[in-house]
C-alpha positions in Angstrom: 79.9 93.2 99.4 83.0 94.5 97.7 83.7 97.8 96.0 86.4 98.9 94.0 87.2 102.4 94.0 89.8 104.7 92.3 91.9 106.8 94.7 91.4 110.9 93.8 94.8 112.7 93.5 95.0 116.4 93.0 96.7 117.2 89.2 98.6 120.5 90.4 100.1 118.7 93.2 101.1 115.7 91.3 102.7 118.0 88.1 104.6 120.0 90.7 106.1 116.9 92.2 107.0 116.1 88.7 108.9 118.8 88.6 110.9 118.4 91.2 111.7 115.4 89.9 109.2 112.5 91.3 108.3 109.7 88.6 105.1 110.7 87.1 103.4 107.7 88.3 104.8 108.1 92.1 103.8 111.3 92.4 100.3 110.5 91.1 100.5 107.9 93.9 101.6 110.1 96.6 99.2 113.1 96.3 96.5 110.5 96.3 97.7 109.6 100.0 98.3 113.3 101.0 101.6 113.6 100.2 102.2 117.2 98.5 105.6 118.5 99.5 109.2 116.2 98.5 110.6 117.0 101.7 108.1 114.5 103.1 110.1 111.9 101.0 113.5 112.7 102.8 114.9 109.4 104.6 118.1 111.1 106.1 118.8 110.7 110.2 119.0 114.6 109.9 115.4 115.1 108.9 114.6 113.2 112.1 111.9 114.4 114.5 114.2 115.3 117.5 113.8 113.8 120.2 113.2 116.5 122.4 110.0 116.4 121.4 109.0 113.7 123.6 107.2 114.7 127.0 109.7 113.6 129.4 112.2 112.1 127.4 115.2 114.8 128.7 113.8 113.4 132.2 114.6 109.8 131.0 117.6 110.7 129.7 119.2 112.4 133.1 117.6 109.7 134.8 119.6 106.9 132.7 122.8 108.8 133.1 122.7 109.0 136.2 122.3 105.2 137.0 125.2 104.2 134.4 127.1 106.4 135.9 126.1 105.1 139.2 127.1 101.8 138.0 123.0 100.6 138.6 121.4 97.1 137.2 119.1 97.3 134.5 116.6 95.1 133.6 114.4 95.4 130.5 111.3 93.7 130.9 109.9 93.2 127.0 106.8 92.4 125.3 106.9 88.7 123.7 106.2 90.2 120.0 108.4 91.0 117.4 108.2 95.1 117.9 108.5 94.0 122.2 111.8 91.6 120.6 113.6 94.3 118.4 112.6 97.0 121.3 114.5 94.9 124.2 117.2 93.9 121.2 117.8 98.2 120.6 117.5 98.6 124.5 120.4 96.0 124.9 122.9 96.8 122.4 122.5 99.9 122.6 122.5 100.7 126.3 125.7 98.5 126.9 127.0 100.7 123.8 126.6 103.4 126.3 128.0 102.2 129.3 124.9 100.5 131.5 125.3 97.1 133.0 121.7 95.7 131.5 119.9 92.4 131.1 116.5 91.9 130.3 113.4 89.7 130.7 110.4 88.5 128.6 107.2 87.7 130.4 106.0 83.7 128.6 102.8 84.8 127.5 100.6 82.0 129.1 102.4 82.0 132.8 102.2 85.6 133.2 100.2 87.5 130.1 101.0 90.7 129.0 103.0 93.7 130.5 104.9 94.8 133.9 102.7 92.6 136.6 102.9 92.1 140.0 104.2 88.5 139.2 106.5 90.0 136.5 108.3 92.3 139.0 108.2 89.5 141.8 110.5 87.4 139.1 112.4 89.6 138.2 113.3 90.8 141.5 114.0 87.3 142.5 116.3 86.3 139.4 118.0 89.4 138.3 118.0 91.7 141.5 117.6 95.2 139.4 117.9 98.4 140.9 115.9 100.0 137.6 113.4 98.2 135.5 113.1 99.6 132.0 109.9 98.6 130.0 109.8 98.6 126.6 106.5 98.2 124.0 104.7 97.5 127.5 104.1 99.3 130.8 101.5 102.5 130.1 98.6 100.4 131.7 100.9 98.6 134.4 99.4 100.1 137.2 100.1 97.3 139.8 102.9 95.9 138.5 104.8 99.4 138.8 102.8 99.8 142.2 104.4 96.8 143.2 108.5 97.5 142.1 108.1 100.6 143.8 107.3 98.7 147.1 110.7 96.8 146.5 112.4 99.9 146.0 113.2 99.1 142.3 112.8 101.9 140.1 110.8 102.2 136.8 111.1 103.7 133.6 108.0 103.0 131.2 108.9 103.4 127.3 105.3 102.9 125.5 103.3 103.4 122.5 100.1 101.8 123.2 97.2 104.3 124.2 97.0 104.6 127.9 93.8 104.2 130.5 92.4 107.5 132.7 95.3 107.1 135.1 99.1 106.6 134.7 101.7 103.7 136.6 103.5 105.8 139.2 107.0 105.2 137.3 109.9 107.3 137.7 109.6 108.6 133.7 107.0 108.0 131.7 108.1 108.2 127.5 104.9 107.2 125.5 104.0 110.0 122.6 100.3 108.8 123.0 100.4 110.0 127.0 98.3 112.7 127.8 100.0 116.6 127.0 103.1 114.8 124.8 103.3 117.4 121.9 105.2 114.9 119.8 103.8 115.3 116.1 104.5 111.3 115.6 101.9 109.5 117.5 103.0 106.3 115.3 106.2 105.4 116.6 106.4 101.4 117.7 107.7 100.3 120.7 111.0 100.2 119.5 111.0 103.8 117.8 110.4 105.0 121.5 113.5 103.0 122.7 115.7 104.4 119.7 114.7 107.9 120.5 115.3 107.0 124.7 118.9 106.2 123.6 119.3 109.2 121.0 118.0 111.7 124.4 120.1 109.6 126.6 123.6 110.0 124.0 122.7 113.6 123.9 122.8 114.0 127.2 125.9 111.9 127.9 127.5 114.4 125.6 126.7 117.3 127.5 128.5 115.9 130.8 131.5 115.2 128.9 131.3 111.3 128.5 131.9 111.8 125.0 131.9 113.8 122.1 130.7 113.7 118.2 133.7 112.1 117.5 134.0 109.0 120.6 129.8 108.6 121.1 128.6 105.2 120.1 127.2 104.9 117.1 123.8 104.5 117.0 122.5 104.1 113.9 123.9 100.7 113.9 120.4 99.5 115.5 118.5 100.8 112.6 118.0 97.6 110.8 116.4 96.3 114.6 114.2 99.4 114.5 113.1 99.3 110.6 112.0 95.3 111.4 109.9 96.3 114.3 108.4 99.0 113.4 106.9 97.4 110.0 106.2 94.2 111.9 103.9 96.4 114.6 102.0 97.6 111.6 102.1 101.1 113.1 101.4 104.2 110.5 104.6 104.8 108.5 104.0 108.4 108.5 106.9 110.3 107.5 109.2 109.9 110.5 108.7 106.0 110.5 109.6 105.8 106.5 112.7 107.8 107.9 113.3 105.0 110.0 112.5 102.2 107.8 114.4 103.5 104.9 117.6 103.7 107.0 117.3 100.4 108.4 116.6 99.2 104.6 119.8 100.4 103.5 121.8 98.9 106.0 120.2 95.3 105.1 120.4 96.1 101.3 124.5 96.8 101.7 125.0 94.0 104.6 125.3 96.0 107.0 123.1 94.4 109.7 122.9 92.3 112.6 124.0 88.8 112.4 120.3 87.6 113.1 118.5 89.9 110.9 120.8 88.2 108.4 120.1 84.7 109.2 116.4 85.6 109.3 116.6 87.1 105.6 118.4 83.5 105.0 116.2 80.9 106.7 113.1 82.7 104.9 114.8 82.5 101.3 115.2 86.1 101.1 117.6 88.4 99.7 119.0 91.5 102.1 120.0 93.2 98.7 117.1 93.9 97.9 115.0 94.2 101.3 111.4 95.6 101.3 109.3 96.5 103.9 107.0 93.4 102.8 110.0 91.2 103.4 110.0 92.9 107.3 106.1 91.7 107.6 105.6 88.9 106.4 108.8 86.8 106.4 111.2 88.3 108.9 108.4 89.2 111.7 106.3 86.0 111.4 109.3 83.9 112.1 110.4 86.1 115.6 106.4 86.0 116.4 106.1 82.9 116.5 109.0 82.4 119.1 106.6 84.7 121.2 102.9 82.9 120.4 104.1 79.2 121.0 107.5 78.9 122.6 109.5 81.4 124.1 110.4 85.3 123.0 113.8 85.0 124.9 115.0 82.9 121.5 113.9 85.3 119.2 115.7 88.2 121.5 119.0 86.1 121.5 118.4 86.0 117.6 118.6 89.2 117.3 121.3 89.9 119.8 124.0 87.3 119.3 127.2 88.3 117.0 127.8 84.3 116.7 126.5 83.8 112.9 126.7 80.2 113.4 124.4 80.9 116.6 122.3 83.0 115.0 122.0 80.6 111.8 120.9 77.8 114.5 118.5 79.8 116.3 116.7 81.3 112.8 116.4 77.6 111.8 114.9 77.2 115.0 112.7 79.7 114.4 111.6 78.6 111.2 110.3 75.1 112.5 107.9 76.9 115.0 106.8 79.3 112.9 105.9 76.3 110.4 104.3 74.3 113.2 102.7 77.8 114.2 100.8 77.9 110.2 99.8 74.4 111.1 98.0 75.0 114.1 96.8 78.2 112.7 95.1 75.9 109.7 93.4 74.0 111.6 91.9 76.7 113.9 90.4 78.6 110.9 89.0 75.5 109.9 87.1 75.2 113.2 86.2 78.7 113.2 84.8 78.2 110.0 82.8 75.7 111.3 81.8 77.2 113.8 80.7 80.2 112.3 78.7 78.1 109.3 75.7 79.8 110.0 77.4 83.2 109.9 75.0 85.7 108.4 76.9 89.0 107.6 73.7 91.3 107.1 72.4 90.2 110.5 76.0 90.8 112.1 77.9 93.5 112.3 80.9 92.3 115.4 82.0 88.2 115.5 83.0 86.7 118.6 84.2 83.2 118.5 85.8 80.4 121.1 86.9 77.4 121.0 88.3 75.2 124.3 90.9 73.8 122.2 92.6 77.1 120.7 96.3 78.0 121.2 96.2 80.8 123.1 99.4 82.4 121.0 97.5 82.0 117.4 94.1 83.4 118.1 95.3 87.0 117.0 96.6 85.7 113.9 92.8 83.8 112.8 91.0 87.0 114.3 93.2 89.1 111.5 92.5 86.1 108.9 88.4 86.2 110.1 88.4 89.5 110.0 89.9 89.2 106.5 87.7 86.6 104.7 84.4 88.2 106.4 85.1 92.0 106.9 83.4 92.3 110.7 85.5 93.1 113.7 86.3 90.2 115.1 87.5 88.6 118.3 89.0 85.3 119.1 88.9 83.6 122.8 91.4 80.7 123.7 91.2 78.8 126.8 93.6 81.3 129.6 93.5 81.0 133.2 91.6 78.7 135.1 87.6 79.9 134.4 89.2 82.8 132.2 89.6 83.2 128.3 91.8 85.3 126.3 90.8 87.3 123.3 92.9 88.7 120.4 90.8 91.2 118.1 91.3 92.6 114.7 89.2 96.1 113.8 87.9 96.9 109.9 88.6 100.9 109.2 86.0 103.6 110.7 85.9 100.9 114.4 88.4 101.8 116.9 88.3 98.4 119.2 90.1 99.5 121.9 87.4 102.1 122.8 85.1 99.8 121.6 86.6 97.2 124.5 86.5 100.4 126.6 82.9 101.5 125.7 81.8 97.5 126.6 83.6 97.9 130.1 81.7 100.7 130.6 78.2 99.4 130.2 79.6 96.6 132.0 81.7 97.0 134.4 82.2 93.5 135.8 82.4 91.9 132.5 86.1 92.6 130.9 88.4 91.9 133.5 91.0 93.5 131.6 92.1 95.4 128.3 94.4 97.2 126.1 95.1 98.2 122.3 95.2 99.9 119.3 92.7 100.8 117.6 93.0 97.9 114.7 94.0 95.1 117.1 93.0 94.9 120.6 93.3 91.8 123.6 91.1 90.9 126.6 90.6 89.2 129.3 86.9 87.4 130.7 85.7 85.1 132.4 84.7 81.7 130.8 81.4 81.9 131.9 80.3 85.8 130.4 81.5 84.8 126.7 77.7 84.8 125.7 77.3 88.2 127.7 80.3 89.9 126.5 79.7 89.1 122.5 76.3 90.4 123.1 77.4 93.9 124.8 80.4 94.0 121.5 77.6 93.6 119.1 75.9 96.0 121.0 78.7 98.4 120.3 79.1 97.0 116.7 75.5 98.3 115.9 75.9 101.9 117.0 79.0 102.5 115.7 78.8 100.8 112.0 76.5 102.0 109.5 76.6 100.0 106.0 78.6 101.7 104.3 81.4 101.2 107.0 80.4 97.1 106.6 81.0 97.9 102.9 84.4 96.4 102.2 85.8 99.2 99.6 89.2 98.4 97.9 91.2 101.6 97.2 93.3 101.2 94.1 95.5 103.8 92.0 93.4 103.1 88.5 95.0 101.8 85.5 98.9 101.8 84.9 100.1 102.9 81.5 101.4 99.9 79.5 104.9 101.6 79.2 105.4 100.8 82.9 105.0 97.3 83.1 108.4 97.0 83.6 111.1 95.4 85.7 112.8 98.6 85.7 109.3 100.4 86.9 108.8 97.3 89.6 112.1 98.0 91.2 111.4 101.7 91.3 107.9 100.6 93.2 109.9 98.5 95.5 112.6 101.0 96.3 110.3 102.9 98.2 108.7 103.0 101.8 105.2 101.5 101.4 103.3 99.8 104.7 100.1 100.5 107.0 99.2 104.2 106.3 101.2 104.5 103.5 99.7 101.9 101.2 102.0 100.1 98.5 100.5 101.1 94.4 97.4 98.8 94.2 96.7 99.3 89.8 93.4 98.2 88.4 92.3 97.5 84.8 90.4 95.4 82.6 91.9 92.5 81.1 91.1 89.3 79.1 91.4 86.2 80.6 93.6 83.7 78.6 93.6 81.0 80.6 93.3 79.9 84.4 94.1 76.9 86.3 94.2 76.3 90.1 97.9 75.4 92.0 98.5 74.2 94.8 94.6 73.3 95.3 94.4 76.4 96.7 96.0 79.6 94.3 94.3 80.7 91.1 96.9 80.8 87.9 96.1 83.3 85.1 97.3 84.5 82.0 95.6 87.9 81.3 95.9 89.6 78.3 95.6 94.0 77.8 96.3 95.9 74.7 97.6 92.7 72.6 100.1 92.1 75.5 99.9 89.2 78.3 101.2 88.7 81.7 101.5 86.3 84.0 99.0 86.5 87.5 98.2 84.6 90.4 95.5 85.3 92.7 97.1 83.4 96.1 94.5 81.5 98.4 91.6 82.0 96.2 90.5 79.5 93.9 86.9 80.3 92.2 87.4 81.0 88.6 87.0 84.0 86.5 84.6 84.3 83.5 86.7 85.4 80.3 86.9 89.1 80.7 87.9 90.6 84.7 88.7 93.4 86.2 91.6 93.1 88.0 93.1 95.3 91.1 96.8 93.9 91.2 100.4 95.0 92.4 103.2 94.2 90.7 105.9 91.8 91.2 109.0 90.5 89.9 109.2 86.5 89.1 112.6 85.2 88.7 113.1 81.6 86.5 115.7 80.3 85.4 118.1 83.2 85.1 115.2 85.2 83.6 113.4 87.8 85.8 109.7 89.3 84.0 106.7 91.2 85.5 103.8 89.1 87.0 100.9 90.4 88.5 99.8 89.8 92.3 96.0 90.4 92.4 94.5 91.6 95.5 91.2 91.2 93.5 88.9 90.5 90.7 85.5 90.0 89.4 84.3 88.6 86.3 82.7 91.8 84.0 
């Protein structure tokens, strides 16, 4: 069941943000997602959170000092997605801007799984030799694996953002602004956000022994367009400190100035860099660097983003195309079989799906959780073939069911059943045995039915109402797409009434329209849906910009609409 609903915004609000000079229509959007004051809008470095902030960070920072200066290895050992790729990229450039002697690796997913493990430390040891291990977007439940570097003598520095267990690795520092007591007012920073701010603290300090000054410090905004890419890709809340980040790593795309294989990225995907958007970031940039991590090998997609050989960095981005394009077809064929397999799905008898098939890639399950999740609105779970008599599970949460403490809550009731766990609350992975699949999708539906009444199983789409016909505009479009808009900070999503002109399916799988409002039409298309309309709709839709042939006009991208 679907429900469309009309965001409230409150009229005083809106007028004085009018007044300070807002577009009507923005700040009609923004005080309907809590946004009251312009200064929330700044995207200038100076309006920055500082760093100082962050429990521990000063700790990290004398820490890293004093190893440069003690001429120490450094090894970053990275997550294999794309927020774990741009935090190792940021950690690389930007502590050999500073002076450390640093090289990193990236666990391969189906060897060693996720995080700082015994085996991870055991190769890293063993092929690098580190005196300092420095984690990044991993490493806050690495209990063992920082258990074990300590009984080598190597040293560890955990930087975090994922929500930690009852007890803490015992690493040297721990930065995470989600660890217990941190005070840090932005609990949304990705992975890489907590690596930028290490090397802002670590600069800082650097300063105050003399190293340098304003004038001969490193520059380290340069990493801005790494940090923008990851943090949009990670789908973390762009509260006001992330649209400060993302903005500034926007600009530098928009003007060139950005890394050779953020360029080539932005190439191979048929972008433009002049005129980057945060949608560009998560769904053409990230996918392609992802995929690197879910079928081959994140150490490409890190070498991407750290080369300064364009020609290298064109060849690896083409590279990274052709996996990603071999990752949709995999992924195609998995949601058919999960489709299949869930034929008798009923959704008012279910509340949680759990699904496994032998023949699953291990590195694409997340992706047809999120597309499951999607199509039939229930938390769901996806288990691929790991270990030998384990499986691997990637999970994708609906709002109002936080899945990590729902994972949490299941190992609870059953101790012996998850073997292990970690997550967000809108995605979440696991590990069981083969053997308590049946078990453990009975304990989650369990869960699923004490946690979600039906209204929460009520898929509600919020939308900013109608749009006045004077702003169906190019001119309006490119205003909408100047801004900051992601997860927590929704893009404008209109809705009205329309008559439908005509309709015709593309593609055998995207619905064509021609809608018609107040004597004027415009161009729609309603992508991987199919069923027709009846001749009147109402239509929740965002706007777009479609360029042909020299000629560039407003067409409407519907997120939904039913027949009235």
């Amino acid at each position: 069941m679907t429900r469309i609903v009309t965001r409230p915004y409150p009229f005083r609000d809106s007028e004085r943000l009018c007044q300070n000079g807002i577009h009507p229509v923005l700040a009609r959007i923004y005080t309907a997602r809590g946004l009251f004051d312009a200064k929330e809008l700044e995207s200038e470095l100076s309006a920055l959170i500082p760093p100082s902030g962050l429990l521990y960070i000063d700790s990290a920072a004398s820490f890293l000092a004093d190893a440069i200066a003690a001429k120490k290895k450094m090894v970053i050992v990275a997550d294999y997605d794309c927020d774990g790729a741009t935090a190792c990229a940021v950690g690389l450039r930007g502590l050999r801007l500073l002076g450390a002697n640093v090289d990193f690796i990236v666990p391969n997913r189906f060897e060693y799984g996720y995080g700082l493990t015994p085996e991870i430390v055991e190769l890293t040891a063993h092929e690098k030799s580190p005196h300092i291990i420095v984690t990044v977007d991993n490493g806050i439940a690495s209990i063992d694996g920082v258990k074990e570097a300590n009984r080598r003598g190597i040293e560890v520095v955990v930087t975090d953002h994922h929500l930690p267990a009852d007890t803490l690795p015992a690493a040297a520092v721990i930065v995470n602004p989600n660890q217990p007591e941190c005070a840090f007012p932005s609990k949304n920073l990705a992975g890489v956000g907590v690596m930028f701010y290490v090397l802002l603290a670590l600069r800082a300090e650097m300063r105050k022994r003399g190293i340098f000054d304003a004038k001969t410090q490193p520059k380290l905004d340069v990493l801005l367009d790494l940090v923008a890419l990851g943090t949009v890709a990670d789908v973390v809340k762009l509260d006001a400190n992330n649209r400060i980040l993302v903005a500034q790593g926007l600009k530098r795309m928009r003007s060139g100035r950005m890394h050779a294989g953020v360029a080539a990225l932005f190439r191979v995907a048929s972008r433009e860099a002049r005129r980057a958007t945060p949608f560009d970031l998560g769904f053409a940039l990230g996918p392609r660097l992802n995929a690197a991590g879910r079928l081959a090998d994140m150490a490409l997609g890190i070498e991407c983003l750290t080369t300064d050989d364009e020609v290298r960095a064109w060849a690896i981005a083409q590279q990274l195309d052709t996996i990603n394009r071999e990752r949709r077809d995999i992924e195609a064929g998995m949601q058919d079989t999960a489709l299949a397999l869930l034929d008798d799905f009923q959704p008012k008898d279910s509340t949680t799906i759990s699904v496994f098939d032998a023949s699953w890639h291990q590195g694409v399950i997340g992706i047809v959780a999120s597309r499951l999740k999607d199509r039939l609105y229930r938390p769901t779970i996806t288990f691929a073939t790991g270990e030998e008599g384990l499986i691997k599970g990637s999970g994708r949460s609906i709002p109002g069911f936080h899945l990590r403490d729902a994972l949490d809550l299941v190992s609870k009731h059953a101790p012996s059943l998850i073997q292990k766990f970690g997550g967000h609350a809108m995605a979440a992975g696991l590990t069981i045995r083969a053997d308590a699949f049946d078990a453990f999708a009975v304990a989650f539906e369990k869960v699923g039915r004490e946690w979600l009444g039906q209204s929460k199983l009520e898929r509600v789409i919020e939308t900013d109402g109608p749009l006045e016909d004077a702003y169906y505009t190019t001119q309006f479009v490119e205003l909408m797409d100047g801004q900051v808009w992601g997860q927590g900070f929704a893009p404008p999503l209109f809705c009205d009434e329309f008559r439908v002109v005509s309709q015709r399916i593309l593609k055998e799988k995207h619905l064509k329209l021609l809608l018609e409002r107040n004597g004027t039409r415009y161009d729609a298309i309603w992508f991987s849906h199919t069923d027709e309309l009846g001749s009147k709709a109402k239509v929740a839709f965002r706007l777009d910009i479609n360029e042909y042939n020299s000629m560039a006009k407003v067409q409407l991208m519907v997120e939904y609409a039913e027949t009235i």
